[in-house]
Structure formats: C-alpha cells, structure tokens
C-alpha positions, 0 to 999 in steps of 0.5 A: 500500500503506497504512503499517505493512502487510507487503507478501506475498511472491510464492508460488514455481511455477519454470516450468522445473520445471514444463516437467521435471515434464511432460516426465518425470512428465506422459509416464508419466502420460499413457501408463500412464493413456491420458489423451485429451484435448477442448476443448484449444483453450479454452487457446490463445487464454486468456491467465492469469490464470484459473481450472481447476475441476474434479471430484475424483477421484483423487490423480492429479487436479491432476497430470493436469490440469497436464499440459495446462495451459500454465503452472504451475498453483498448484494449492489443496489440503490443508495435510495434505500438508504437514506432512512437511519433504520434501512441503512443500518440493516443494509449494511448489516448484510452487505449492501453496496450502495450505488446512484441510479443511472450516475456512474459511481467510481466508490460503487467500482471501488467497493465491488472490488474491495469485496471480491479482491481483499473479502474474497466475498460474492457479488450480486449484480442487476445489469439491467439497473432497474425493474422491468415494468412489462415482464421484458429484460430490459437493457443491461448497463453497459459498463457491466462486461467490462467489470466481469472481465476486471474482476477476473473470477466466476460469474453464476447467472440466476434467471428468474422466471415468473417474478414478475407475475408473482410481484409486479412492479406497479403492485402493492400486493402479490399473486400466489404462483410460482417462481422459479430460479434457474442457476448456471456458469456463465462465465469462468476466470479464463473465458473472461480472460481470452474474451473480447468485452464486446463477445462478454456484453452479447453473451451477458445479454443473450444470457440474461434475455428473458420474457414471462408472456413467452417463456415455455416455464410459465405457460398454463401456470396460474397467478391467484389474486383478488386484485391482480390488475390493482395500480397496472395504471403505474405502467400501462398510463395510456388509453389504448382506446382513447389515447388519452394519458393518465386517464386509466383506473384500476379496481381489483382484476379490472383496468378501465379508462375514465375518459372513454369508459373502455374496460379490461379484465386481467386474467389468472394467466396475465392475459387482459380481456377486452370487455369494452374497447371498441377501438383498439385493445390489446391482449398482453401488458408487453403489447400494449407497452410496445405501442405506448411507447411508439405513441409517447415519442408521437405525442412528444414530436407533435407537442414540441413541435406543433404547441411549445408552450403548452403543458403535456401532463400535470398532476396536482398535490405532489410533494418535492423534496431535494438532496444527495445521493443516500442523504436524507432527503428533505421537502422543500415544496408542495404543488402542481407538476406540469410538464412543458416540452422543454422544462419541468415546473412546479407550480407551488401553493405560495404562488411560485414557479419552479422551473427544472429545464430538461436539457440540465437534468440528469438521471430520470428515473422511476424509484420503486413503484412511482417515485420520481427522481432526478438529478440536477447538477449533484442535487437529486430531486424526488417528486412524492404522489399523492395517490397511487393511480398517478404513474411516475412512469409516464413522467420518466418516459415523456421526459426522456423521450423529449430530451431525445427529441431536443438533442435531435432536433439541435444536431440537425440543425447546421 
C-alpha cells in the first residue's frame, strides 16, 4: 500500500445473520412464493469469490436469490434505500453496496472490488439497473462486461422466471404462483480472460434475455389474486382506446379508462380481456407497452413541435423534496407538476414557479413503484404522489423521450 493512502475498511455481511435471515425470512419466502429451484449444483463445487447476475424483477429479487446462495451475498443496489437511519443500518448489516441510479459511481467500482479482491466475498449484480415494468429484460448497463472481465473470477447467472407475475412492479400486493430460479456458469476466470468485452456484453445479454408472456416455464401456470390488475395504471398510463394519458383506473382484476369508459379484465394467466374497447385493445401488458411507447415519442414530436408552450401532463398535490445521493432527503415544496416540452415546473401553493429545464437534468428515473427522481447538477430531486393511480412512469418516459427529441432536433440543425 503506497504512503499517505487510507487503507478501506472491510464492508460488514455477519454470516450468522445471514444463516437467521434464511432460516426465518428465506422459509416464508420460499413457501408463500413456491420458489423451485435448477442448476443448484453450479454452487457446490464454486468456491467465492464470484459473481450472481441476474434479471430484475421484483423487490423480492436479491432476497430470493440469497436464499440459495451459500454465503452472504453483498448484494449492489440503490443508495435510495438508504437514506432512512433504520434501512441503512440493516443494509449494511448484510452487505449492501450502495450505488446512484443511472450516475456512474467510481466508490460503487471501488467497493465491488474491495469485496471480491481483499473479502474474497460474492457479488450480486442487476445489469439491467432497474425493474422491468412489462415482464421484458430490459437493457443491461453497459459498463457491466467490462467489470466481469476486471474482476477476473466466476460469474453464476440466476434467471428468474415468473417474478414478475408473482410481484409486479406497479403492485402493492402479490399473486400466489410460482417462481422459479434457474442457476448456471456463465462465465469462468479464463473465458473472461481470452474474451473480447464486446463477445462478454452479447453473451451477458443473450444470457440474461428473458420474457414471462413467452417463456415455455410459465405457460398454463396460474397467478391467484383478488386484485391482480390493482395500480397496472403505474405502467400501462395510456388509453389504448382513447389515447388519452393518465386517464386509466384500476379496481381489483379490472383496468378501465375514465375518459372513454373502455374496460379490461386481467386474467389468472396475465392475459387482459377486452370487455369494452371498441377501438383498439390489446391482449398482453408487453403489447400494449410496445405501442405506448411508439405513441409517447408521437405525442412528444407533435407537442414540441406543433404547441411549445403548452403543458403535456400535470398532476396536482405532489410533494418535492431535494438532496444527495443516500442523504436524507428533505421537502422543500408542495404543488402542481406540469410538464412543458422543454422544462419541468412546479407550480407551488405560495404562488411560485419552479422551473427544472430538461436539457440540465440528469438521471430520470422511476424509484420503486412511482417515485420520481432526478438529478440536477449533484442535487437529486424526488417528486412524492399523492395517490397511487398517478404513474411516475409516464413522467420518466415523456421526459426522456423529449430530451431525445431536443438533442435531435439541435444536431440537425447546421
């Protein structure tokens, strides 16, 4: 170790806390979600360190995995779950590796390393950085090949199939049904070694592609519940009917529309049953998801086109609060949102207008179920919904999709 360098001090994950959380948690887990489980065998004769990569889901994700996993697992997840002083504790009790949604982290690296390198302790990543809303892999973090092949040690992947029907990413509740975990080698030492990052990032898409409405695993297996469709609205904000945003309710297995009266029924198998929607409907969450999103960069090209100055979407009552990273966060106002083709305002109770321009935010996303955040400079926004029908998704998407069209439009121009 050079002079004058701090030496990092280890990152705790007790085992024995680890062995309590399987046998108490990881029981229930496995019963209520009827977990089952292939390629166990891949682990008895690995030794850490190595790596778990798996797709995301669920929040129950990280703790289904650990279940079957022999050691502790310093699992790398958002420093958002940590900004309360009860959830950091028990974070860092088992391990967890804190990293800002979507901002490149250079201490997440830091301590990835540290883990694998000084602890000889098991990594577990999401590539995809962020749950799926349509049961879809989404896209992996690119950055994440280069990593595997930095590291240098074994790489376990964990597909795990019917999650997202068990406990979707717009509900509050889960379905009884089953989950299944399927462990294999994906990488060893020496195919990270001789493989180009390029051959490494296909190989780790290809190997983490997944789809719960085609996947031969789940067909014909049922997933139970009394309000199965419930708050479906945080993904699916779109009337494919009436095309209008924002308009869609939910009530137990029903989705319906306010604004044209459209009905739909979701059933056990995840299908919607068009029971009113004389239009247009759609029989499955991916294929109404694939046209919202072809619709969302339609609605923003006309918007920013045909009508700059005038809002696209607006919800009333949200809170906004500010901060940093995993530092509590703080409220600072209470208004309107409203989303202009070029900038996001806050229309507060007192009469101002906060004004966020889209060209100087970064790192859009969707905290959870309907968080929204975002970042300015180095300070992170968070906007709170007064109820649970409002989708923050459709923030993230309209915004994102005119950030895209912006860039477009000032590279086109000489």
């Amino acid at each position: 170790m050079e002079h004058g360098k701090k030496r990092r001090k280890n990152l705790t994950n007790l085992r024995w806390f680890n062995r309590l959380l399987k046998w108490t948690f990881g029981r229930w887990l496995k019963r209520v979600y009827r977990i089952e489980v292939r390629g166990h065998e891949v682990l008895q004769n690995l030794r850490a360190p190595y790596v778990v990569v798996a797709n995301h889901v669920s929040t129950r994700d990280p703790f289904w995995i650990s279940v079957f996993v022999p050691g502790p697992v310093f699992w790398v997840g958002s420093d958002s779950n940590m900004r309360s002083t009860l959830m950091r504790w028990l974070l860092k009790l088992v391990g967890t590796i804190p990293k800002a949604k979507v901002i490149p982290d250079i201490e997440t690296v830091n301590d990835i390393v540290q883990v694998v390198r000084r602890q000889k302790g098991i990594i577990g990543l999401f590539p995809e950085g962020a749950q799926s809303w349509n049961g879809s892999t989404l896209p992996l973090v690119p950055s994440t090949a280069k990593l595997l092949k930095i590291l240098k040690v074994p790489v376990v992947r964990v597909l795990i199939r019917g999650g997202y029907f068990a406990l979707p990413r717009w509900t509050w509740k889960r379905r009884r049904g089953t989950v299944i975990l399927d462990f294999s080698l994906l990488f060893t030492p020496e195919q990270l070694a001789a493989t180009p990052v390029e051959a490494l990032s296909l190989a780790l898409d290809q190997a983490l592609s997944h789809d719960e409405f085609t996947d031969p695993y789940l067909a014909g297996k049922p997933y139970r519940s009394l309000r199965r469709a419930e708050h479906v609205e945080l993904s699916l904000y779109l009337c494919s009917n009436c095309e209008s945003i924002g308009s869609l309710r939910s009530r137990g297995n029903r989705l319906f529309c306010t604004a044209c009266g459209s009905l739909w029924k979701l059933d056990r198998f995840y299908r919607l049953r068009k029971e009113s929607a004389p239009y247009r409907s759609f029989s499955s969450i991916p294929e109404w998801d694939v046209w919202q999103a072809q619709m969302v960069q339609e609605k923003v090209r006309r918007a920013a086109s045909e009508a700059p100055n005038h809002p696209i979407i607006s919800d009333p009552g949200v809170l906004l609060f500010q901060g940093r990273k995993a530092n509590p966060l703080r409220r600072i106002r209470t208004g309107t949102l409203i989303l202009f083709p070029d900038r996001l305002e806050l229309a507060t109770l007192s009469g101002e207008r906060l004004q966020f321009p889209l060209q100087s935010l970064e790192g859009i996303t969707v905290l959870k179920r309907q968080l929204l955040e975002f970042y300015q400079g180095r300070t992170l926004y968070q906007v709170r919904f007064p109820f649970r029908y409002m989708s923050a998704r459709k923030w993230q998407d309209l915004m994102l999709a005119l950030q895209y069209y912006q860039a477009k439009v000032a590279h086109s121009i000489p």
